[in-house]
C-alpha positions in Angstrom: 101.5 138.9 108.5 103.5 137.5 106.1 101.3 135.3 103.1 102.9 132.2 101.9 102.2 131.5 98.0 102.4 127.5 97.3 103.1 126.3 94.0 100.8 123.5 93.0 102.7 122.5 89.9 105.5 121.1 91.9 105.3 117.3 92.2 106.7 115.2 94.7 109.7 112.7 93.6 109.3 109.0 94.4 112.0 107.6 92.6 114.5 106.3 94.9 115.8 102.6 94.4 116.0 100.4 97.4 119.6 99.4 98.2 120.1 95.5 97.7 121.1 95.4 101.4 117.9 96.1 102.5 116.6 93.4 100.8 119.0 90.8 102.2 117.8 92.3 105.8 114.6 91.1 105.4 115.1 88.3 103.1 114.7 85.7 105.8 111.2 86.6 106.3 109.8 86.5 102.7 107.7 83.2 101.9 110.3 80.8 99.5 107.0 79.1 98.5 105.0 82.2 97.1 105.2 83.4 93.7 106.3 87.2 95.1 105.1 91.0 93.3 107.4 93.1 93.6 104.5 96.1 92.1 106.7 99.7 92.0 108.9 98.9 89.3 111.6 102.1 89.8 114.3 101.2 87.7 114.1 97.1 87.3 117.1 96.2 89.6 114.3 95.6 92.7 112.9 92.6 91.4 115.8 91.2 89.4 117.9 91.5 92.7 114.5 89.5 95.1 114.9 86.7 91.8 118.5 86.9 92.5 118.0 85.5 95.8 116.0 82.3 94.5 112.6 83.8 95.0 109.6 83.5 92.2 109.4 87.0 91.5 106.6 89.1 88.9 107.9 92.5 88.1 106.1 94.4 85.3 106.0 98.2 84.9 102.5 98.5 85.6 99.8 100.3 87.6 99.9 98.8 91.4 96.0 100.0 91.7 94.8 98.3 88.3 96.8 94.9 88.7 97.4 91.9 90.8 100.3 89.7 91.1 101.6 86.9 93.4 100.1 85.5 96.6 102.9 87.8 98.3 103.9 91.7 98.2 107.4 92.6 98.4 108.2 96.7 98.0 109.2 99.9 98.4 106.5 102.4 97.1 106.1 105.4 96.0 105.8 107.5 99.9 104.2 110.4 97.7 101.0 108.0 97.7 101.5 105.5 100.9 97.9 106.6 102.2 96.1 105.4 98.9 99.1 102.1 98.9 97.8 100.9 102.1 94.4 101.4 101.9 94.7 99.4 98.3 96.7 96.8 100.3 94.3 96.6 102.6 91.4 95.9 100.0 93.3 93.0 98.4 94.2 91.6 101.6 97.0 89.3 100.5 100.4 89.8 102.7 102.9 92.5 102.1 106.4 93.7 103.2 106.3 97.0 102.2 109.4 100.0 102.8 108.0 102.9 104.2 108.9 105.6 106.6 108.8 105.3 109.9 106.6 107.6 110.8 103.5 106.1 109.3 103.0 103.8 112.3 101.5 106.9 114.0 98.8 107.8 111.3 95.0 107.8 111.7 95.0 106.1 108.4 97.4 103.4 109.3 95.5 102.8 112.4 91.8 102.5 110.6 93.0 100.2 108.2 94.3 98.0 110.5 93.4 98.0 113.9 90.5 95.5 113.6 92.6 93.3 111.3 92.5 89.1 111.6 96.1 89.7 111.3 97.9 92.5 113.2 100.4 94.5 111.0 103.9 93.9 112.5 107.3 96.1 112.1 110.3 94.2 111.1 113.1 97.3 112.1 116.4 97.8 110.2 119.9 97.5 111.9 120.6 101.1 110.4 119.0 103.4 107.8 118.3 102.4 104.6 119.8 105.2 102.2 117.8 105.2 99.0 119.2 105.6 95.6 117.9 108.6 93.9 117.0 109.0 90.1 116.6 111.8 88.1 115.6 111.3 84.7 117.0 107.5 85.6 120.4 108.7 86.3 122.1 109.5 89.9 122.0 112.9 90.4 125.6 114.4 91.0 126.9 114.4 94.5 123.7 112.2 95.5 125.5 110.6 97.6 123.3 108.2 98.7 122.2 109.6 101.6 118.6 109.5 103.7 117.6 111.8 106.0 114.9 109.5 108.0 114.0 106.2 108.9 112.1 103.5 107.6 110.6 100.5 108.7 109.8 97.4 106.9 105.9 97.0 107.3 104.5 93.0 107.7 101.0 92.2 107.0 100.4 88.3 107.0 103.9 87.4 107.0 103.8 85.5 110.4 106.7 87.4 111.5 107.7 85.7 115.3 107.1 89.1 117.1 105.0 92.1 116.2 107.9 94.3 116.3 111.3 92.8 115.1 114.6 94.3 114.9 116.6 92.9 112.6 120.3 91.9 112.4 123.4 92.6 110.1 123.6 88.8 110.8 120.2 87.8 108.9 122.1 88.3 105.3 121.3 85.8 102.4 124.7 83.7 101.1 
């Protein structure tokens, strides 16, 4: 038998930026009329890229779970803690795009949160991956690359999206 020693002092890394593109792919679907939080701050360019677009953006480097911004959430957050995200989602109950992998459509937690919602969460899917920019120490890490090895979805909650699952297009780009 062969014993497996995990070390507890490693720590997850959740700093990777969100590629303007991915923005301008859903861009058509984020209220013009709402005062928007973008609430995981990364490395600033997020939110001054959504106000670049003519949206009414808040983006402070503060604590997601101690604050509240906006009548609308725009993000990517931190995957590390995407159980404890939704669930505090969830409690504030205002709409949300969030980034987050794909694979969290099939969680129990997911599914408890909001299966009996007024409003069912809906999937808005990118034309092709979105490959993250990843910091270290706020730089690029040398031969980064850019690169992603999974896929994520854009998740919807109280958007009013115009089907529960959309795919969208390379065409939807903001002038």
């Amino acid at each position: 038998m062969i014993k497996i020693e995990l070390d507890n002092s490693m720590h997850k890394h959740d700093d990777f930026m969100t590629p303007h593109y991915a923005w301008d792919w859903i861009r058509p679907y984020i209220p013009e009329d709402k005062k928007i939080w973008e609430a995981f701050y990364g490395d600033g360019k997020s939110g001054q890229y959504l106000a670049s677009l003519g949206l009414d953006v808040v983006h402070k480097d503060v604590d997601f779970f101690e604050n509240d911004f906006g009548e609308v959430i725009v993000s990517n957050p931190p995957f590390s803690k995407k159980k404890e995200v939704y669930t505090r989602l969830r409690e504030i109950d205002k709409p949300f795009i969030m980034i987050s992998p794909s694979s969290v459509i099939n969680t129990q937690y997911i599914r408890k949160l909001f299966s009996d919602a007024d409003n069912p969460l809906q999937i808005a899917i990118p034309p092709r991956r979105i490959n993250f920019t990843k910091l270290v120490d706020g730089k690029v890490p040398e031969g980064w690359g850019n690169r992603c090895n999974f896929d994520c979805f854009f998740y919807c909650y109280k958007i009013g999206l115009p089907r529960d699952i959309t795919w969208l297009s390379l065409d939807t780009l903001a002038d």
